[in-house]
BATI-960335 format. One record per residue: residue in three letters; z, x, y of N, C-alpha, C in turn. Coordinates in pm, whole numbers, padded with zeros to 5 digits, always signed. Atoms other than C-alpha are relative to their C-alpha. Example, Ala and Ser with C-alpha at 12.3 -4.5 7.8 and 13.67 -1.06 7.14 Angstrom:
BEGIN
ala+00000+00089-00119+00780+01230-00450+00000+00090+00120;ser-00006-00082-00119+00714+01367-00106+00073-00077+00109;
REM end
This chain:
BEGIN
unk-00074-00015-00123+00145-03323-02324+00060+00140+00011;unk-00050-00179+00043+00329-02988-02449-00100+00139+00026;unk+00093-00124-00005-00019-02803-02456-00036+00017+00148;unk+00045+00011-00137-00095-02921-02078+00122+00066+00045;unk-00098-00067-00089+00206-02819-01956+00033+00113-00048;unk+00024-00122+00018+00190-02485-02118-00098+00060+00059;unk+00105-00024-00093-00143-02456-01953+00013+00059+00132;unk-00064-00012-00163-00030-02527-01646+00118+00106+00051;unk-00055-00070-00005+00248-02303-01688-00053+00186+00008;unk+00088-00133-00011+00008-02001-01780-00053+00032+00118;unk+00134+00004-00111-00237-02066-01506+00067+00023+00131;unk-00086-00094-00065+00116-02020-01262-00065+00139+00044;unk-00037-00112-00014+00181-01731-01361-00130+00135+00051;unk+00173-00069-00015-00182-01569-01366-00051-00052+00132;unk+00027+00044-00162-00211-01753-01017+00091+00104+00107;unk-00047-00129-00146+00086-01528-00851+00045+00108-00056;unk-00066-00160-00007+00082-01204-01025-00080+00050+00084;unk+00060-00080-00043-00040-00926-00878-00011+00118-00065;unk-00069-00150+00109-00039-00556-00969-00024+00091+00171;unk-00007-00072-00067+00024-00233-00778-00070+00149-00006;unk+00062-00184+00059-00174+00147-00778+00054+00058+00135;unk-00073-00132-00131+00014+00417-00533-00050+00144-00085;unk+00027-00124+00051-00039+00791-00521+00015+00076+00074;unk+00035-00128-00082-00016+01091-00366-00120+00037+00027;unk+00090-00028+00020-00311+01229-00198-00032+00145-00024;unk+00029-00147+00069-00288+01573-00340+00095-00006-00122;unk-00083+00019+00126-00148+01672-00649+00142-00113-00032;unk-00161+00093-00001+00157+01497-00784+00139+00102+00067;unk-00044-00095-00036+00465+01649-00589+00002+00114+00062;unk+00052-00141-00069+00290+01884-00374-00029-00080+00159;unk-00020+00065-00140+00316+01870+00033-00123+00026+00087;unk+00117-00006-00055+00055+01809+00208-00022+00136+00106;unk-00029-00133-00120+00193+02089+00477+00121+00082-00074;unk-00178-00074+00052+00501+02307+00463+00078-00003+00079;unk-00079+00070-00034+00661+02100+00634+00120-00074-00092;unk-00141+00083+00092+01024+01938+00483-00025-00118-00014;unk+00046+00164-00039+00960+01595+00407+00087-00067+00068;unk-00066+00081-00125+01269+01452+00623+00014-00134-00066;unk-00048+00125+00093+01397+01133+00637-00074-00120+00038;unk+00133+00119-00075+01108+00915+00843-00069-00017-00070;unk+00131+00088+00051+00869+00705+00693-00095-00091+00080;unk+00082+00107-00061+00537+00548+00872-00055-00036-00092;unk+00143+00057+00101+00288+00320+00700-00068-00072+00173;unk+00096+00072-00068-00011+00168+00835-00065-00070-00117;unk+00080+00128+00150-00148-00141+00638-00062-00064+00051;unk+00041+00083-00057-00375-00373+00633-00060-00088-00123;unk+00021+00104+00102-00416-00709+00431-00118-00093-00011;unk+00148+00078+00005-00756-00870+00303+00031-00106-00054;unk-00022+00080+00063-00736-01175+00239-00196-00077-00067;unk+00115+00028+00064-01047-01344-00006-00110+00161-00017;unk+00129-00156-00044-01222-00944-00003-00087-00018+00119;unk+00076-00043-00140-01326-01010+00375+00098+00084+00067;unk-00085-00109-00074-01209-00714+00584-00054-00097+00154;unk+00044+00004-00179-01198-00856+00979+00091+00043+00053;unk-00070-00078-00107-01134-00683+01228-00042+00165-00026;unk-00005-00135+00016-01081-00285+01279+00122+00053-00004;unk-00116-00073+00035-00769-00156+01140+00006+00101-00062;unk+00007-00102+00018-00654+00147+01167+00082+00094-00132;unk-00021-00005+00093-00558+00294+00820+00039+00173+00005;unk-00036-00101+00010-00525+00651+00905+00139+00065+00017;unk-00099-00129-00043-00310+00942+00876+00070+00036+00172;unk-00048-00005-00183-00256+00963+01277+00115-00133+00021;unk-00033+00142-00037-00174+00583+01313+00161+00001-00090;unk-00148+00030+00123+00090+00591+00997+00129+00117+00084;unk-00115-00093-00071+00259+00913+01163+00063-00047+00119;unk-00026+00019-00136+00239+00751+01500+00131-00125-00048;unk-00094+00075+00003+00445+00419+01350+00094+00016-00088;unk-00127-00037+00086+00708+00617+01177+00033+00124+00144;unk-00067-00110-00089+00753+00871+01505+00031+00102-00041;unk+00034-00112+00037+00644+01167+01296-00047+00101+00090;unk+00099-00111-00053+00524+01485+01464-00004+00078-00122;unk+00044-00108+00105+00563+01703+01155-00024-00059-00157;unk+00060+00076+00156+00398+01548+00821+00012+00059-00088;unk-00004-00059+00115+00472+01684+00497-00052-00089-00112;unk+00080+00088+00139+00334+01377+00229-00056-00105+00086;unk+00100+00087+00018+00080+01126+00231-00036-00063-00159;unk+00024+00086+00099+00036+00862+00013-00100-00144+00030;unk+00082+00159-00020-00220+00592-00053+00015-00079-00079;unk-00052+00137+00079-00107+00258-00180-00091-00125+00001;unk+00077+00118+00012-00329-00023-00289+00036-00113-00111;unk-00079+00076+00098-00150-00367-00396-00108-00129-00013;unk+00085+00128-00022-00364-00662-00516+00083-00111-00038;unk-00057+00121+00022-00279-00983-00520-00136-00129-00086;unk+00100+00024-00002-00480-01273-00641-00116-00059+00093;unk+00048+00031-00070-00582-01413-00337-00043+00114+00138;unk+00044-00126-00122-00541-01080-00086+00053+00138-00121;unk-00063-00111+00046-00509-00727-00121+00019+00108+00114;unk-00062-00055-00116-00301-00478+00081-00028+00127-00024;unk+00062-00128+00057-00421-00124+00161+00116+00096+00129;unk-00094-00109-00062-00154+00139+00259+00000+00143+00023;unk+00012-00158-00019-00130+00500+00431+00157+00037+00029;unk-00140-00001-00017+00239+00617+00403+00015+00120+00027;unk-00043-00147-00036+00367+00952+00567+00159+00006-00006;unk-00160-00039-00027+00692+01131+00541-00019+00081+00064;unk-00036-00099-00068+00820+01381+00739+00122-00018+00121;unk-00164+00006-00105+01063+01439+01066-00142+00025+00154;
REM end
């Protein structure tokens, strides 16, 4: 009974982890422009669930600036979080 419900306890946890990979897309610490990075942040995401992509979502650099009300961009970052059932794919801008 002890070993099943250790089982079951494993098989949890390994059911809702996930993990995370982020990054800059140029060096580490280096601005994409020379621009200030400011205090705005856009993302644009978009979540797969089973590895089917539907639809057309827009993942770019434009779109992320547009829903943070950026005009001047200084970083970019791409973030990709999995889960075990979906996984989420991120474009993050700073700037003012």
């Amino acid at each position: 009974m002890k070993l099943i419900r250790n089982l079951t306890f494993l098989g949890m946890i390994a059911f809702l982890s996930s993990c995370s990979v982020s990054g800059p897309l140029t060096a580490p610490k280096a601005l994409v422009t020379k621009n200030a990075v400011g205090s705005k942040v856009g993302k644009a995401e978009r979540k797969i669930w089973l590895g089917i992509w539907l639809g057309n979502t827009d993942l770019s650099i434009t779109k992320a600036a547009k829903n943070g009300k950026i005009t001047k961009i200084a970083t970019v970052d791409a973030e990709i979080e999995g889960g075990f059932l979906s996984t989420t794919y991120r474009t993050i801008v700073t700037g003012e």
